[in-house]
HTML snippet that shows the backbone in 3Dmol.js (N, CA, C, O; Angstrom):
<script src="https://3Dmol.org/build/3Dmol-min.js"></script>
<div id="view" style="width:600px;height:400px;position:relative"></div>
<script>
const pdb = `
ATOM      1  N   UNK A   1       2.907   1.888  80.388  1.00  0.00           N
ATOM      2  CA  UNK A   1       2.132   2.687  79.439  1.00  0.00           C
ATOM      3  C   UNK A   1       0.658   2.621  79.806  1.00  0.00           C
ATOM      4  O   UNK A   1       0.217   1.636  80.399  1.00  0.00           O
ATOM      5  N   UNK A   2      -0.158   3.707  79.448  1.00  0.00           N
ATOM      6  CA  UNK A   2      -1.730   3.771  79.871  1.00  0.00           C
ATOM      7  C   UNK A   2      -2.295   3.053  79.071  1.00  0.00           C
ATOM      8  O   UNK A   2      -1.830   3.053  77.931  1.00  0.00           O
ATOM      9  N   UNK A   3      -3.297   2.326  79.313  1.00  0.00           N
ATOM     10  CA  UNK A   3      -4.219   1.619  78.309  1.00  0.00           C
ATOM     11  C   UNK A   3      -5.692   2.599  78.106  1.00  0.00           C
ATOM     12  O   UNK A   3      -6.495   2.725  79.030  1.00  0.00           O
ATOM     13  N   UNK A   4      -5.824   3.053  77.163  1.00  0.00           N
ATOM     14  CA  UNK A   4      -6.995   3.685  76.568  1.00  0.00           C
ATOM     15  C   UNK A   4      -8.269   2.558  76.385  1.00  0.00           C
ATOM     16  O   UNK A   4      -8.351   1.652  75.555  1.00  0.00           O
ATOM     17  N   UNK A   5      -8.886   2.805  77.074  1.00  0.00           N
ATOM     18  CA  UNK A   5     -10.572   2.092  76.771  1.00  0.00           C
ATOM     19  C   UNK A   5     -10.910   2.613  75.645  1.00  0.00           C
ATOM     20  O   UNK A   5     -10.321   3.688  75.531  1.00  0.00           O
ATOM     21  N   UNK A   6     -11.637   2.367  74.652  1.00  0.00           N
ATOM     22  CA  UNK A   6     -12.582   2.650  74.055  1.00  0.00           C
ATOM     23  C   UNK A   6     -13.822   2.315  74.047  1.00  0.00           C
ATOM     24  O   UNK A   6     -13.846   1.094  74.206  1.00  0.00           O
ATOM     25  N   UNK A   7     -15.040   2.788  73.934  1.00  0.00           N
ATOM     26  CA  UNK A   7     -16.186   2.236  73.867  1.00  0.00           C
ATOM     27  C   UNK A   7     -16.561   1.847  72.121  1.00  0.00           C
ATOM     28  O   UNK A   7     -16.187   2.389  71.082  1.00  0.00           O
ATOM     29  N   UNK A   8     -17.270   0.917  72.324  1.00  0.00           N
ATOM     30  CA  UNK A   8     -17.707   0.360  70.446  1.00  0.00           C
ATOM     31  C   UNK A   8     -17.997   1.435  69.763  1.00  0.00           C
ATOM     32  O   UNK A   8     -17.644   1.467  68.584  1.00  0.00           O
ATOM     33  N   UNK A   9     -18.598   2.393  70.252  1.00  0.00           N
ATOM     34  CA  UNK A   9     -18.851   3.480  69.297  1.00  0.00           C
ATOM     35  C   UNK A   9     -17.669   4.331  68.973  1.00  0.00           C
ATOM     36  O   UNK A   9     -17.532   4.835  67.858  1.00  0.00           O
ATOM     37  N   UNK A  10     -16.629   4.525  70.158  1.00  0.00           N
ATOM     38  CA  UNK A  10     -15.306   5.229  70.053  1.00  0.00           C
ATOM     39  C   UNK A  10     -14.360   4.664  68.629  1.00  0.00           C
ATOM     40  O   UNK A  10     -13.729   5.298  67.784  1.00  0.00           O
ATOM     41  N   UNK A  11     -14.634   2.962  68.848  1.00  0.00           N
ATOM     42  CA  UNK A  11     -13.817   2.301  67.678  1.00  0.00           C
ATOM     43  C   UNK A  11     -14.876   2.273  66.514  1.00  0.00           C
ATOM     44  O   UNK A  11     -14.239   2.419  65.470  1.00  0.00           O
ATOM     45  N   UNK A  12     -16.039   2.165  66.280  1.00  0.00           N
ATOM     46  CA  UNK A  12     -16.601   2.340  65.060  1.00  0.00           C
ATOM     47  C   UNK A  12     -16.139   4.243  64.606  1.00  0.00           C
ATOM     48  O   UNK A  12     -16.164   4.829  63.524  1.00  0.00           O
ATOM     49  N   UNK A  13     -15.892   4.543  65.505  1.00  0.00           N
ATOM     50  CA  UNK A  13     -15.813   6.282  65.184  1.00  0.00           C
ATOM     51  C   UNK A  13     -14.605   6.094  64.217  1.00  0.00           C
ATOM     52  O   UNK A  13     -14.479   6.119  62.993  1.00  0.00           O
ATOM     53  N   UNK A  14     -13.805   5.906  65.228  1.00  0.00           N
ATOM     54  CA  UNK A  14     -12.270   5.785  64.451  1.00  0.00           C
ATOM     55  C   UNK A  14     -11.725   5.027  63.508  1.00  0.00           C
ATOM     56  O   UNK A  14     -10.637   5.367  63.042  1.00  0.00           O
ATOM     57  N   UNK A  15     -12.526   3.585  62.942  1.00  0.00           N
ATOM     58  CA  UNK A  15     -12.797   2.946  62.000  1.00  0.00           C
ATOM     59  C   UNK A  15     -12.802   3.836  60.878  1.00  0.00           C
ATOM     60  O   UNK A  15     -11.854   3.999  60.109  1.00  0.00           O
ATOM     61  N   UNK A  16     -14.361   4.631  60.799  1.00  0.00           N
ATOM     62  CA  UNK A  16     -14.717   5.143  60.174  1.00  0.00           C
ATOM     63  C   UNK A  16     -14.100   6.736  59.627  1.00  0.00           C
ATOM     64  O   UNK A  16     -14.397   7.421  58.648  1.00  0.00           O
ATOM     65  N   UNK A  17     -13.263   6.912  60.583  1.00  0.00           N
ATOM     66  CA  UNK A  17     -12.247   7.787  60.283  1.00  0.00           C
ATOM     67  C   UNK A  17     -11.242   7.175  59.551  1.00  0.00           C
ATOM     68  O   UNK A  17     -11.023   7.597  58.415  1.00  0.00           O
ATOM     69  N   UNK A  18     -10.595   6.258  59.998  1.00  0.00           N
ATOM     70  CA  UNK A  18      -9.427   5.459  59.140  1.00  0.00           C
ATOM     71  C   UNK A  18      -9.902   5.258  57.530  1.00  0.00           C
ATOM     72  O   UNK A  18      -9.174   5.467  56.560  1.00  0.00           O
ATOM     73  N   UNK A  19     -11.082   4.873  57.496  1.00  0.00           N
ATOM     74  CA  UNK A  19     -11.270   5.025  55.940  1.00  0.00           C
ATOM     75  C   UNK A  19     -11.520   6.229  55.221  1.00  0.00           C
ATOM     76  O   UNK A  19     -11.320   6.324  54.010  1.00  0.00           O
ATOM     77  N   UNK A  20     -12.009   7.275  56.032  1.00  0.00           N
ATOM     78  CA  UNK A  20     -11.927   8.599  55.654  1.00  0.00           C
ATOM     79  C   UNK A  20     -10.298   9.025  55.013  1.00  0.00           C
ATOM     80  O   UNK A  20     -10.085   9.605  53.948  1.00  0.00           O
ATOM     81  N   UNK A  21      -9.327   8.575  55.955  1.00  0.00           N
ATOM     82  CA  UNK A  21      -8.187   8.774  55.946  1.00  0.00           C
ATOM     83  C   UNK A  21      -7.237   8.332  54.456  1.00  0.00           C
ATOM     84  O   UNK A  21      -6.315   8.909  53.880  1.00  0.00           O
ATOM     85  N   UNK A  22      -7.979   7.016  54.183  1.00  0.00           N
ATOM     86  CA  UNK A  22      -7.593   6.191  53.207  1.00  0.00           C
ATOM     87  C   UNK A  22      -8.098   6.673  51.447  1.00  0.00           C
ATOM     88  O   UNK A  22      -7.599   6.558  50.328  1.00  0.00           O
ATOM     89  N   UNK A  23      -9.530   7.325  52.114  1.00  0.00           N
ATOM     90  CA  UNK A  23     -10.373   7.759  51.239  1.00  0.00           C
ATOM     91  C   UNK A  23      -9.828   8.955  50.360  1.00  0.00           C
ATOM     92  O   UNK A  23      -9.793   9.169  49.148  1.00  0.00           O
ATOM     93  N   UNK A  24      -9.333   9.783  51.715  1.00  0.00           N
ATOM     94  CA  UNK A  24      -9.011  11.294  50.938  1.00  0.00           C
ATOM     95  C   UNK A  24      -7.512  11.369  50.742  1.00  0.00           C
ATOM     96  O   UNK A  24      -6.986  12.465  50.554  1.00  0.00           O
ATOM     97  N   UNK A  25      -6.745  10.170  50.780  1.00  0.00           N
ATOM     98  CA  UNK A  25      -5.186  10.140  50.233  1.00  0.00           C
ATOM     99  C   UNK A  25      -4.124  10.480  51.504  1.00  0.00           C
ATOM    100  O   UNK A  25      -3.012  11.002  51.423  1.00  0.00           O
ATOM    101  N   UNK A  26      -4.731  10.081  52.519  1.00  0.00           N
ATOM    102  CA  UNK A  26      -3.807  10.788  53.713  1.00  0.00           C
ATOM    103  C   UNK A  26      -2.807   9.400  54.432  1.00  0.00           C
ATOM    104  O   UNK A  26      -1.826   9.441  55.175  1.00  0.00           O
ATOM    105  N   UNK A  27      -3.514   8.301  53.867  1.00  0.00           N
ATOM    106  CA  UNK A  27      -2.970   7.226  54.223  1.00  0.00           C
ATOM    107  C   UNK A  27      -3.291   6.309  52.846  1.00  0.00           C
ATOM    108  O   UNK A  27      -4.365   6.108  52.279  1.00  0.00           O
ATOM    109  N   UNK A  28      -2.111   5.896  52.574  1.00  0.00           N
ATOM    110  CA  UNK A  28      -2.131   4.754  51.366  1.00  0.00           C
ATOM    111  C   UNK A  28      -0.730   3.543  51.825  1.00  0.00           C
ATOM    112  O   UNK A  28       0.250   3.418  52.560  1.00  0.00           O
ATOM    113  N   UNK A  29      -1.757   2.669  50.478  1.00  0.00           N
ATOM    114  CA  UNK A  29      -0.342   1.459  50.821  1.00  0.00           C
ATOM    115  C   UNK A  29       0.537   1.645  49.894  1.00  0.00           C
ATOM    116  O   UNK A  29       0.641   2.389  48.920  1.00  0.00           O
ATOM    117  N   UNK A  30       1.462   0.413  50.625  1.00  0.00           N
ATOM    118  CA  UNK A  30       2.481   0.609  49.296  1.00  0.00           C
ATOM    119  C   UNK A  30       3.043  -1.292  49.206  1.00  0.00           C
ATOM    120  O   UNK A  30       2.289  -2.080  49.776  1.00  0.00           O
ATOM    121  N   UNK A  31       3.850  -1.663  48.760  1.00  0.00           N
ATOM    122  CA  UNK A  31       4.606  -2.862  48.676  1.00  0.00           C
ATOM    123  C   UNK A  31       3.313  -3.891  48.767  1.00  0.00           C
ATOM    124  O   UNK A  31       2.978  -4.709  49.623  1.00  0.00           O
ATOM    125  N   UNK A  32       2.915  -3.612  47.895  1.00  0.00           N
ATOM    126  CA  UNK A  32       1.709  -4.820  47.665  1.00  0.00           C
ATOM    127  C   UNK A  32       0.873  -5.137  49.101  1.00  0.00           C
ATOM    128  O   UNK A  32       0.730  -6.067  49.896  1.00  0.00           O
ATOM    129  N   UNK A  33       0.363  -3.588  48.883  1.00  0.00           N
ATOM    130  CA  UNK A  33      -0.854  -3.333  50.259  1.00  0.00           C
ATOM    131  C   UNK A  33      -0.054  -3.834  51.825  1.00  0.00           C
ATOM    132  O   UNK A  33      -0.777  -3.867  52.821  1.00  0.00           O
ATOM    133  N   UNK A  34       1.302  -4.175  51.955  1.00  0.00           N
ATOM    134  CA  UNK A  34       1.854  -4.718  52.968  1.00  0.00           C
ATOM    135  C   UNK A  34       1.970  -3.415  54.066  1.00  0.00           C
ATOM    136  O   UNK A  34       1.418  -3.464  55.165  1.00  0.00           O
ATOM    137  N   UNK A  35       2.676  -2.381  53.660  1.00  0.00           N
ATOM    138  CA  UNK A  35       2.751  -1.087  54.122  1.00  0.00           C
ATOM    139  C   UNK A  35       1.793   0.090  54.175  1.00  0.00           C
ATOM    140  O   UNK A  35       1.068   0.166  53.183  1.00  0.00           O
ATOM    141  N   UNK A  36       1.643   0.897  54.972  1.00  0.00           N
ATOM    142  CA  UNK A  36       1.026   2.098  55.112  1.00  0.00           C
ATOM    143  C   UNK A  36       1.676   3.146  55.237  1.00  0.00           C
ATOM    144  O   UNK A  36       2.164   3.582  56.280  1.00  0.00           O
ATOM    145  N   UNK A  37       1.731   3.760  53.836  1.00  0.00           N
ATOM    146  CA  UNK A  37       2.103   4.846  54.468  1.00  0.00           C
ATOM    147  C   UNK A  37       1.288   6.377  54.824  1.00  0.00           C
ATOM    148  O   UNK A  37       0.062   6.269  54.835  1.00  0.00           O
ATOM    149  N   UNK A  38       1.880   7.891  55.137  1.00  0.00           N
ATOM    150  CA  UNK A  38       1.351   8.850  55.447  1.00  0.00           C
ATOM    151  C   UNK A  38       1.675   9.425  54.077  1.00  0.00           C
ATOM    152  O   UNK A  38       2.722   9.230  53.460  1.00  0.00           O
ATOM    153  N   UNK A  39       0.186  10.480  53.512  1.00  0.00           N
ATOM    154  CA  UNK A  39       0.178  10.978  52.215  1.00  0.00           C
ATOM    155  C   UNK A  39      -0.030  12.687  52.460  1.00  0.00           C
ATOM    156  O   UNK A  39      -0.545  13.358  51.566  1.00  0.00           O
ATOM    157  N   UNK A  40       0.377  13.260  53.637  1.00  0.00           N
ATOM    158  CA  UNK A  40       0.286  14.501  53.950  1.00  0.00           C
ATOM    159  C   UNK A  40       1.091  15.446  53.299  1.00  0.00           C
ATOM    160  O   UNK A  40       2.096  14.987  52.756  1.00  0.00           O
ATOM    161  N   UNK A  41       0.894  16.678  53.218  1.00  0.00           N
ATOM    162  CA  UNK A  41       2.019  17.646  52.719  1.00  0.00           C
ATOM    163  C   UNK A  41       3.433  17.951  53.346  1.00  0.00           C
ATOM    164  O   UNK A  41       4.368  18.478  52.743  1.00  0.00           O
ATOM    165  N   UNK A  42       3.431  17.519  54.696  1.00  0.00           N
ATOM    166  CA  UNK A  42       4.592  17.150  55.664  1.00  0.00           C
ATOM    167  C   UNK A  42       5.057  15.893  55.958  1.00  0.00           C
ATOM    168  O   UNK A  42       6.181  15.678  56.411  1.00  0.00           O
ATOM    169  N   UNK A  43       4.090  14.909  55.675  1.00  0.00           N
ATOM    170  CA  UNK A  43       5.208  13.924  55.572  1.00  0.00           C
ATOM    171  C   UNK A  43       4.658  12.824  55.169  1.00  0.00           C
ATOM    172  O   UNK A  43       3.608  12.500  55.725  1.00  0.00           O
ATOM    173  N   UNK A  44       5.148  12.054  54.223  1.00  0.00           N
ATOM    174  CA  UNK A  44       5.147  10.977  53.433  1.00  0.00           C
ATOM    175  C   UNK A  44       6.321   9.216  53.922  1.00  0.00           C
ATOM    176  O   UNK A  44       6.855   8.451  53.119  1.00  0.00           O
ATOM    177  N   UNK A  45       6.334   9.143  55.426  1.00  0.00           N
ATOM    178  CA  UNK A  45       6.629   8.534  56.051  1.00  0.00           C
ATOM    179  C   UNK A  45       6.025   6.938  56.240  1.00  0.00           C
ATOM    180  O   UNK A  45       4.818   7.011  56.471  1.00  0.00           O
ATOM    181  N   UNK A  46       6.459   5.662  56.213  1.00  0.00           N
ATOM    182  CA  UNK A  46       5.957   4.694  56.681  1.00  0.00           C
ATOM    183  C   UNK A  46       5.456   4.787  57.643  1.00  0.00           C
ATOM    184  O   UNK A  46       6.017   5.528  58.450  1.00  0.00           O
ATOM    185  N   UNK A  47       4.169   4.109  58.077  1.00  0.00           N
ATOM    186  CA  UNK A  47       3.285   4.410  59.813  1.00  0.00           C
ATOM    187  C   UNK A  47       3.389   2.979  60.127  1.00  0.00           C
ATOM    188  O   UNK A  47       3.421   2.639  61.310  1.00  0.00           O
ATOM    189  N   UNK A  48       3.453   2.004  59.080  1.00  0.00           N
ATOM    190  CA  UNK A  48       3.422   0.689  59.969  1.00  0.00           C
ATOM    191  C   UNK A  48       3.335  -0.180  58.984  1.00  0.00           C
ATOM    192  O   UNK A  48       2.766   0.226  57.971  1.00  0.00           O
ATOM    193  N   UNK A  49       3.907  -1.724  58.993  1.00  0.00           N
ATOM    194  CA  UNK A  49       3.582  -2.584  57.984  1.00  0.00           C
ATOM    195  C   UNK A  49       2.711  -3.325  59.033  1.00  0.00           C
ATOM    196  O   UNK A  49       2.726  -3.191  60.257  1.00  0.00           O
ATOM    197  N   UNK A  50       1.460  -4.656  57.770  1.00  0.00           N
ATOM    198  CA  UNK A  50       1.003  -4.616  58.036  1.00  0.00           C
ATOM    199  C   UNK A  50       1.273  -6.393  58.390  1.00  0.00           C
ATOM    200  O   UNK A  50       1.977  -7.120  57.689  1.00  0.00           O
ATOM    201  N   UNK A  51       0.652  -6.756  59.427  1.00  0.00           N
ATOM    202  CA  UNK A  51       1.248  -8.412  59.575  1.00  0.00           C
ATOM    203  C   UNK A  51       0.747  -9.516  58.440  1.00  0.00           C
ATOM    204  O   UNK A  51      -0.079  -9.267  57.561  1.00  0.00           O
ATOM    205  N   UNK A  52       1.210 -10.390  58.578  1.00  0.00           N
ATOM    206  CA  UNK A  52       0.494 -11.330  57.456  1.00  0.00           C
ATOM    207  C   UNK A  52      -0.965 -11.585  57.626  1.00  0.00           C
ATOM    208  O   UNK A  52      -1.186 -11.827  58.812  1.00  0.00           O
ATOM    209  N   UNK A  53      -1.920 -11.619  56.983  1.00  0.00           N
ATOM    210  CA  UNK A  53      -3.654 -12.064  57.544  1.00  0.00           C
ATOM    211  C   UNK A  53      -4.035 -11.198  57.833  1.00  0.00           C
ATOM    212  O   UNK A  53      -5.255 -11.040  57.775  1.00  0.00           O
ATOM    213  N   UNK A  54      -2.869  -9.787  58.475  1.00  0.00           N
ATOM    214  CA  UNK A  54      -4.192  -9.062  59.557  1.00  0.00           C
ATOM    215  C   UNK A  54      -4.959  -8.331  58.112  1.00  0.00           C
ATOM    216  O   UNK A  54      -4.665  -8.388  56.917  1.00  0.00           O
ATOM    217  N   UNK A  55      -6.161  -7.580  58.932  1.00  0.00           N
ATOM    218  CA  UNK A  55      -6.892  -6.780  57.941  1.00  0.00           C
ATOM    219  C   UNK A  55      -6.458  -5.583  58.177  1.00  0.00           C
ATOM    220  O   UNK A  55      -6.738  -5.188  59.308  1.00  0.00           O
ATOM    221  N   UNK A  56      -5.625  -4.545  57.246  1.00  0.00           N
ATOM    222  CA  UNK A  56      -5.204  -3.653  57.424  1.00  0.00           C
ATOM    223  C   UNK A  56      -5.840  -2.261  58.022  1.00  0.00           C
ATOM    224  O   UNK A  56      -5.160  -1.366  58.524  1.00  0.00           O
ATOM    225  N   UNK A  57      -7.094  -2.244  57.894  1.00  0.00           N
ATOM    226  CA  UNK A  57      -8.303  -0.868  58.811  1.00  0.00           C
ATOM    227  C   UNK A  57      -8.236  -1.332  59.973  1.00  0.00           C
ATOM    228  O   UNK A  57      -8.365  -0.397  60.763  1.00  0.00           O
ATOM    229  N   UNK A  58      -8.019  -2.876  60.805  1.00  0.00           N
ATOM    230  CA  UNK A  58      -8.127  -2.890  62.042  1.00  0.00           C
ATOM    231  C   UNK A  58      -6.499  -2.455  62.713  1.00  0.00           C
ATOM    232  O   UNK A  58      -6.170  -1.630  63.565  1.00  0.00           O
ATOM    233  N   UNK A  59      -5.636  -3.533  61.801  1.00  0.00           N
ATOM    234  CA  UNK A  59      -4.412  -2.716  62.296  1.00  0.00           C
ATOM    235  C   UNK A  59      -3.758  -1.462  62.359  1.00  0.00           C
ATOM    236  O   UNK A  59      -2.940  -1.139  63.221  1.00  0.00           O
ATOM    237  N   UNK A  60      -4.250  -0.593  61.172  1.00  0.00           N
ATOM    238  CA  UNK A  60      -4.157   1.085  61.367  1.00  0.00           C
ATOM    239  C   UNK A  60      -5.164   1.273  62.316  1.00  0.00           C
ATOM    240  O   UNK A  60      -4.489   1.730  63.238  1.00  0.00           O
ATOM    241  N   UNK A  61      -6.405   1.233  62.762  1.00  0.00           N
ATOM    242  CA  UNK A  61      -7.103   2.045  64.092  1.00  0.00           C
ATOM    243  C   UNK A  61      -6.393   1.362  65.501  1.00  0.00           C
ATOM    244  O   UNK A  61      -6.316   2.035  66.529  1.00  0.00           O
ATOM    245  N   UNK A  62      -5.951   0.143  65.442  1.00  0.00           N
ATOM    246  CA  UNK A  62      -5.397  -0.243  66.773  1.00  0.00           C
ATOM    247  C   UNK A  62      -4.186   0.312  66.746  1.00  0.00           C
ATOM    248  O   UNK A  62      -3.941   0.795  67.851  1.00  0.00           O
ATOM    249  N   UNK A  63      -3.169   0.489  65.854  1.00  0.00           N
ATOM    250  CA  UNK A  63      -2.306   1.574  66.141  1.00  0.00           C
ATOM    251  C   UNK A  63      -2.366   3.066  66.373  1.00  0.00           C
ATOM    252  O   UNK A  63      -1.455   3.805  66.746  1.00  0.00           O
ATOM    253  N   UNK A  64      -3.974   3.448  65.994  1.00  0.00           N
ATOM    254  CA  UNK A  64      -3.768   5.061  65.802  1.00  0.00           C
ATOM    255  C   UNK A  64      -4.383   5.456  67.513  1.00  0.00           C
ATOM    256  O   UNK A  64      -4.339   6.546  68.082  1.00  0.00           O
ATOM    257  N   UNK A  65      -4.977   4.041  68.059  1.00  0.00           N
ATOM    258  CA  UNK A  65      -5.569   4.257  69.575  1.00  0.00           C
ATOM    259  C   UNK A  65      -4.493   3.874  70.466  1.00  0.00           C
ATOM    260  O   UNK A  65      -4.685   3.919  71.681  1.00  0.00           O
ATOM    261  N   UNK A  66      -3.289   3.470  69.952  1.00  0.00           N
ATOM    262  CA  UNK A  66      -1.827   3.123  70.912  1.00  0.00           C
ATOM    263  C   UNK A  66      -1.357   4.610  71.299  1.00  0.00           C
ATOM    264  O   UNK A  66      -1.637   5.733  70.880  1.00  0.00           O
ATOM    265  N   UNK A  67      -0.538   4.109  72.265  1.00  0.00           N
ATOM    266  CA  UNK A  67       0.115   5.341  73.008  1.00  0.00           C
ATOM    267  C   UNK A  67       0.977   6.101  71.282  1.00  0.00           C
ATOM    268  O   UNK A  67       0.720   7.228  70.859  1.00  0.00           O
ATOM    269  N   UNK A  68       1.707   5.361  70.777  1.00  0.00           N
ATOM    270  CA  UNK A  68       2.353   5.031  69.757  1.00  0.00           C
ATOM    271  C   UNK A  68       1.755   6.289  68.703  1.00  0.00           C
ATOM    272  O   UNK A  68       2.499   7.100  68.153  1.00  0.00           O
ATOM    273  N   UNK A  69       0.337   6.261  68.562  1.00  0.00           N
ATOM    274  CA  UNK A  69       0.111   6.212  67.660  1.00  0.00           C
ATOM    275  C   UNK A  69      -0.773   7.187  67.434  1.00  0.00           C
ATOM    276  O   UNK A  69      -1.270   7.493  66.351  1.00  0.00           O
ATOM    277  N   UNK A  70      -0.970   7.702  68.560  1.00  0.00           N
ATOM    278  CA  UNK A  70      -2.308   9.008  69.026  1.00  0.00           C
ATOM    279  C   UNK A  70      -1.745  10.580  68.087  1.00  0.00           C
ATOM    280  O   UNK A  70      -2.470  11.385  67.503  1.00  0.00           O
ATOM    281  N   UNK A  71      -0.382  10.597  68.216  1.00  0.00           N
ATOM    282  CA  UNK A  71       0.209  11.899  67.735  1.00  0.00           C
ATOM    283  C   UNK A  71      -0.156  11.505  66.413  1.00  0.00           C
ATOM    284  O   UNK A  71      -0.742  12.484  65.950  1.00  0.00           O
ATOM    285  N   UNK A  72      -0.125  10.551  65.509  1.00  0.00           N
ATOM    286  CA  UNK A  72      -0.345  10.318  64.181  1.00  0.00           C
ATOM    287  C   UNK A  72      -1.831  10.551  63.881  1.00  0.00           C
ATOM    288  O   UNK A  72      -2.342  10.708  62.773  1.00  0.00           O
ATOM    289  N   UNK A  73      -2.327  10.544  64.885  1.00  0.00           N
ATOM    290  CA  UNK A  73      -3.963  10.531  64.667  1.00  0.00           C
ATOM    291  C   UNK A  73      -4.375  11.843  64.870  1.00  0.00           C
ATOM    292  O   UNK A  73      -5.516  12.145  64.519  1.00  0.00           O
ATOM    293  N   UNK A  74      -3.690  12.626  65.344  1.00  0.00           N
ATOM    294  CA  UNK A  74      -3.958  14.135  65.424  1.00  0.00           C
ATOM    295  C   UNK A  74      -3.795  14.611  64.468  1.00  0.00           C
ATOM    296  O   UNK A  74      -4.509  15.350  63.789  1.00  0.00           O
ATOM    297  N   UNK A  75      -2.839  14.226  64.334  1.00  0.00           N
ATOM    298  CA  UNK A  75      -1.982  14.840  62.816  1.00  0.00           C
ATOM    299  C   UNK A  75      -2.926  14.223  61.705  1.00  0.00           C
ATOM    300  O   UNK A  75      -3.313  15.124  60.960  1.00  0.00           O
ATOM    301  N   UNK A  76      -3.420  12.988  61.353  1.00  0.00           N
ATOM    302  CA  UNK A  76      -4.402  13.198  60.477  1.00  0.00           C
ATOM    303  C   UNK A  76      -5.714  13.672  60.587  1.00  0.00           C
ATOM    304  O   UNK A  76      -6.306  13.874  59.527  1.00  0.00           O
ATOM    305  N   UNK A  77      -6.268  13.882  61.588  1.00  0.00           N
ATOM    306  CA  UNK A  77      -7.651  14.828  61.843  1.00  0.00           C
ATOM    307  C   UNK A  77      -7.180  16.425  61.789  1.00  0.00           C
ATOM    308  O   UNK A  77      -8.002  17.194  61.289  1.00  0.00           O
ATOM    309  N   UNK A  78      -6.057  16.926  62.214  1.00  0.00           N
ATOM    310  CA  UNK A  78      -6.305  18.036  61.264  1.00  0.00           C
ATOM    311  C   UNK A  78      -6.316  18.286  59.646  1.00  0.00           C
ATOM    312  O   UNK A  78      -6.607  19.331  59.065  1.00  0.00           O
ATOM    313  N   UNK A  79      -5.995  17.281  59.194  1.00  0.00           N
ATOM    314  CA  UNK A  79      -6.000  17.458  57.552  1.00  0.00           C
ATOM    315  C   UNK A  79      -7.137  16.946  57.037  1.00  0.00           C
ATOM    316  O   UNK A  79      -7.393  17.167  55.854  1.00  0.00           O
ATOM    317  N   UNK A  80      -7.976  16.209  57.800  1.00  0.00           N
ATOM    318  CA  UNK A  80      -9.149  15.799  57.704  1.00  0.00           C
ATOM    319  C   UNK A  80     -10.179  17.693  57.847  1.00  0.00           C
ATOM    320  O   UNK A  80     -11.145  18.089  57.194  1.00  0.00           O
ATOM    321  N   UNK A  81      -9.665  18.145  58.571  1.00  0.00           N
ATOM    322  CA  UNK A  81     -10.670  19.598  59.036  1.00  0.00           C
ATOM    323  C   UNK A  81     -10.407  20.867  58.469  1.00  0.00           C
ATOM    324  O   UNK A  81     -10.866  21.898  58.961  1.00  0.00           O
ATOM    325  N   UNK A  82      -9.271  20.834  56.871  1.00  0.00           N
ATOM    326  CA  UNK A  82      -8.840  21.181  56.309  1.00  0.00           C
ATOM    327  C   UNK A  82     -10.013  22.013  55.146  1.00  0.00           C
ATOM    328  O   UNK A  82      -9.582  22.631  54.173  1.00  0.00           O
TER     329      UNK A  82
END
`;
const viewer = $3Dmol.createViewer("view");
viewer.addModel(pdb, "pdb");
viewer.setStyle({}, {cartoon: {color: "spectrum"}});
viewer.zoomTo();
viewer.render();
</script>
């Protein structure tokens, strides 16, 4: 699989998108903040639970910059440009 660089500003970008994301209902938790799910008009799907300790904004942007995880991130920037 390719490994994507980011530069600090690439991940403060996408940080700051992830809470956008969280902000405008496109991503919420569920099971006592353990889960994330997708809050779109197409799909209301689990994207990932979250590990014990981790902080959940770092583990949603390190998944949304995975190979994994890029199609999910498209898919919420267009509803972001909505």
């Amino acid at each position: 699989a390719e490994t994507i660089f980011l530069t600090k500003e690439d991940i403060l970008d996408l940080q700051a998108k992830v809470a956008m994301f969280f902000e405008k209902g496109l991503l919420g938790f569920r099971n006592k903040n353990k889960d994330v799910y997708f809050y779109t008009p197409s799909n209301k799907k689990r994207m990932l639970t979250i590990p014990y300790n981790e902080d959940p904004y770092y583990v949603v942007t390190s998944y949304l910059q995975s190979d994994d995880g890029i199609d999910a991130l498209k898919m919420l920037e267009s509803h972001l440009e909505e």
